[in-house]
N, C-alpha and C positions, 0 to 999 in steps of 0.2 A: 300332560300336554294340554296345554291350553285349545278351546276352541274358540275361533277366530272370525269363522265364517259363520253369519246368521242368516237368515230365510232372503236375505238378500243381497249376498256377498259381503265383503270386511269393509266396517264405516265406523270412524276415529276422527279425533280431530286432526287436522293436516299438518304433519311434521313430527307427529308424536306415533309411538310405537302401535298398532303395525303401519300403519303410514309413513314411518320415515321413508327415507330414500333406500340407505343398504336393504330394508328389509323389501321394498317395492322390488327393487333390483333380485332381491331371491325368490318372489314371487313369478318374476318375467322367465327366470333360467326354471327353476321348479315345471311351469308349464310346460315350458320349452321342452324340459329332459322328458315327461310323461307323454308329450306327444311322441318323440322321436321312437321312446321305445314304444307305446302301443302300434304305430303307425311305420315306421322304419324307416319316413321319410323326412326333413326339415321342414317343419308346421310355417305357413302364412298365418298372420294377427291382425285384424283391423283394429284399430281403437279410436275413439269418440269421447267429449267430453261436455260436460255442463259449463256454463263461464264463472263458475268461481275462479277465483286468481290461483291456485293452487292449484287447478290441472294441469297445466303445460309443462312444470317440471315433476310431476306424478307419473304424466305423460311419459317423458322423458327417460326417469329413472328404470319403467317398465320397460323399455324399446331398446334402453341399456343392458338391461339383465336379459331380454330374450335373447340379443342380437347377437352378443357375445355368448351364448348356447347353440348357435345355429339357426334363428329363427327369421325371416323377413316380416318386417312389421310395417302397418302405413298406417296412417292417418286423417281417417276424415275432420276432423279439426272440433267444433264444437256443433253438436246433432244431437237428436233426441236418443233416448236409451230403444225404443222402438225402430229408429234411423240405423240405427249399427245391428240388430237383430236382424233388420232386413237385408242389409249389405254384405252381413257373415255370409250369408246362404248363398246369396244373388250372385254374389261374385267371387266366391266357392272357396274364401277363408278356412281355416278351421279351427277360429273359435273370433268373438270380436268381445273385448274389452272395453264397457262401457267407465267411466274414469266421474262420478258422480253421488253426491249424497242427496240426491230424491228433494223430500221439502225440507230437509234441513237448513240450519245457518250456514254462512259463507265460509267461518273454520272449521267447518267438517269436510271429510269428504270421503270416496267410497271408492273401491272397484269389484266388479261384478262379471261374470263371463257368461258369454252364451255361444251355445253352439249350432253349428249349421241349421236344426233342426226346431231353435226357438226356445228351446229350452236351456235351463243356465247350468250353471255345471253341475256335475255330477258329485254326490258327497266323495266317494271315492279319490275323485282328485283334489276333492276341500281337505282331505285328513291329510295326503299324500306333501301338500304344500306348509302345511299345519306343521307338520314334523320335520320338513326340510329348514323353515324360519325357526323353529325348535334348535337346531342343528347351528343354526348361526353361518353356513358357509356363504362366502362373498362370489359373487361372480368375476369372472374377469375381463377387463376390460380394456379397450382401444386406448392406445395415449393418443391417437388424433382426434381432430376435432368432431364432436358430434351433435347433431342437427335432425330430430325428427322427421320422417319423410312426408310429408303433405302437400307431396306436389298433386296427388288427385283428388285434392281438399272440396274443393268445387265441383268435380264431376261425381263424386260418391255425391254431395248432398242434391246436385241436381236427378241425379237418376232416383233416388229415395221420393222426392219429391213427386215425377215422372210417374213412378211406382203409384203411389196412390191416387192421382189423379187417371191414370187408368185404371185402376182397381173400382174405382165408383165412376166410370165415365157417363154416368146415368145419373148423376146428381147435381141437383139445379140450386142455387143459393140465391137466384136471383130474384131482387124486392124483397130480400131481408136483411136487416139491415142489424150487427151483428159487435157485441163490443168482446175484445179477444183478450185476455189479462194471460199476458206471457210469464209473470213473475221474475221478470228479468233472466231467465232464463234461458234455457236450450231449443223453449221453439220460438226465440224472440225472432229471429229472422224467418224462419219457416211460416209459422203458423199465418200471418196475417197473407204471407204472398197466395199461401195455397188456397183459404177461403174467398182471394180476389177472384185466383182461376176460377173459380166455381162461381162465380156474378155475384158474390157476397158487397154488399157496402160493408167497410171492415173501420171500425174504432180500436186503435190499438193504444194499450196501456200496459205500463210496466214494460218496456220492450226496450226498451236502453241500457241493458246489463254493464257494469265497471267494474266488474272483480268482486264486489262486496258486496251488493245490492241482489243479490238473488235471493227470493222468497223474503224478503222483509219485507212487512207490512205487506203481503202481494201475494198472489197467488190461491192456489189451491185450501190454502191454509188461513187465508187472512181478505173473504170474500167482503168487506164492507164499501169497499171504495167501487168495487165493480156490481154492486147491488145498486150504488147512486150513482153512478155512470149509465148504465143502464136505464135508468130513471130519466134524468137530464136528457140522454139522448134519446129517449122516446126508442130505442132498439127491438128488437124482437125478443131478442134473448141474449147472453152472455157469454163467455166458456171461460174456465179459467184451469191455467196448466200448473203445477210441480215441476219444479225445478229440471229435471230432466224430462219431462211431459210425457210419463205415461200411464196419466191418470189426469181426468179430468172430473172438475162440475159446475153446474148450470145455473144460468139465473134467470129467471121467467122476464115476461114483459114488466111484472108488478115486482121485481126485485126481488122475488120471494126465491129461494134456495132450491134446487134441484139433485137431490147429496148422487150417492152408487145406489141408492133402495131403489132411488123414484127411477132412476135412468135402469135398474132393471125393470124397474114396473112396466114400464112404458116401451124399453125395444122386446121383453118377451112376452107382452099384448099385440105388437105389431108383427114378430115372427109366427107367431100363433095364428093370426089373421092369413099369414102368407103359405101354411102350411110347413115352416119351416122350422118349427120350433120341436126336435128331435125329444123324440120319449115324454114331452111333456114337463120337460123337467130344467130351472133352474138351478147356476151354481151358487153359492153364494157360501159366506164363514159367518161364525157363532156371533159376529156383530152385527149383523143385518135385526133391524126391527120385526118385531114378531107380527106387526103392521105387515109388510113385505110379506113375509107367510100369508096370513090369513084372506090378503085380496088375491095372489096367487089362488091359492085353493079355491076360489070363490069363482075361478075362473076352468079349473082342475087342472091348473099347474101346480106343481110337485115343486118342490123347496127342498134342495140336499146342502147340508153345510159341513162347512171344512173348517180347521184352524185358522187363525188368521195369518195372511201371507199370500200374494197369488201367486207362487209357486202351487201350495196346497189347491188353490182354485184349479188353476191348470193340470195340477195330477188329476182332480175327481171329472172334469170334462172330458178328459180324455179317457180315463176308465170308463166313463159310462154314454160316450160319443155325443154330450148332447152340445145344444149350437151356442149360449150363452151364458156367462158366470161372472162374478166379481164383486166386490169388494162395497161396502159403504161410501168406503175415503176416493171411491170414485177410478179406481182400477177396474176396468171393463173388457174380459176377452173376448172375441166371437172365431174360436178355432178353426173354423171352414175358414177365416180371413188372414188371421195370423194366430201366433201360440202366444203373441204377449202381447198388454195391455195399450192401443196406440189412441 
């Protein structure tokens, strides 16, 4: 039996196996059947997507194979993979389906589960669906018309929104002046409104997504044009998202790079300062620069690493309670706030 699911859910190019459609569709009834038995009741699904042009009928094909198993499923439409993390829980889902391939190209694409608790799913039901697409069985399905439900498209992404703007109601943006590289992406419409709320002066780039344009030349991955952006505009600093936006990095006043080292450097000197910095101890995986180590220590913070993946970030913070971890490529948890990277 093939495995299928990697440290980040299944991500193919779109249309090509396991990404076609039949197999999406056994993917949707698969979960479906594990919920109903472990639970005994018909499982609620939220799902969420990136804007590549290939989610909507990804979308689709999912909300097919659940619905025809017994499942209600809805739609918050295109949000960040953090956005549907939050809305599982919030609004008492039991599981939300993120419909994304991260920084990848436009013909990949990916889907990913998390559950109420922030965490993505369990290998158990990764092997469980592994062997059902094994299986090759079809779902069945409505001969009438079908149409994703996203009628509360807008209020999931306003409440998400909501959500963090009270979660920092204590944070001030204002007189910084601030250039925001969406990547064309999933926080193209999010990200720049929500640093307005917060008095930000907000230059936005990349935030015109068409289907194809995500993460090309942009993004997370492709920091040159928002280093001379930054520049030109004489801005404070920078931020630049992944495709699905949950992972960021920075760019100084002087264009200079901010990667996940430095953005640990810096918020676990500042938790530290605040008393908040649990056991002493950052997360981080075997690609963090040994830089990172050594001014940690210099300060007696503790450096524990994990594989790479922030799944693995997120198992070792939570085994060992401490308050921040993550990633070089700019995956940053702080668990007291959330379990995944926003």
């Amino acid at each position: 039996m093939k495995k299928l699911f990697g440290t980040d859910g299944i991500r193919s190019k779109a249309g090509v196996f396991p990404l076609d459609k039949d197999t999406i569709k056994i993917i949707g009834k698969s979960l479906t059947e594990q919920f109903i038995e472990q639970n005994e009741t018909k499982p609620k699904f939220i799902t969420g997507k990136d804007t590549r042009e290939s989610g909507s009928w990804i979308e689709e094909a999912f909300h097919l194979g659940a619905i025809a198993t017994g499942a209600k499923c809805e739609s918050a439409g295109i949000i960040t993979t953090p956005g549907i993390a939050y809305l599982t829980k919030a609004h008492e889902f039991d599981a939300g389906i993120v419909i994304s391939a991260s920084h990848n190209p436009f013909e990949d694409n990916g889907i990913k589960v998390f559950l109420p608790t922030g965490k993505k799913l369990g290998r158990a039901f990764e092997e469980k669906i592994e062997q059902d697409i094994a299986k090759g069985f079809n779902s069945e399905e409505s001969s009438q018309d079908f149409s994703v439900d996203a009628s509360k498209e807008k209020e999931f992404q306003q409440n998400y929104i909501k959500h963090l703007i009270e979660e920092f109601e204590d944070l001030s943006l204002a007189n910084l002046k601030i250039v925001v590289d969406c990547a064309n992406g999933a926080a193209s419409n999010l990200a720049p409104n929500l640093f307005e709320n917060f008095g930000a002066e907000v230059v936005s780039i990349n935030n015109q997504p068409d289907g194809k344009n995500i993460n090309k030349d942009c993004g997370s991955l492709h920091l040159e044009k928002l280093q001379g952006k930054v520049i030109t505009e004489k801005a404070n600093f920078g931020v630049a998202f992944d495709g699905d936006a949950d992972r960021s990095l920075f760019v100084d006043d002087k264009g200079e790079l901010v990667d996940g080292d430095a953005t640990l450097w810096i918020m676990a000197q500042h938790l530290n300062s605040e008393n908040a910095l649990n056991n002493q101890t950052v997360i981080a995986t075997v690609m963090s620069n040994i830089g990172l180590e050594l001014a940690l220590n210099s300060k007696n913070i503790k450096l524990l690493r994990t594989d790479v993946g922030d799944k693995y970030v997120l198992q070792e913070l939570l085994n060992t309670n401490s308050s921040i971890g993550g990633e070089q490529s700019g995956h940053i948890i702080f668990p007291q706030r959330s379990l995944v990277g926003d």
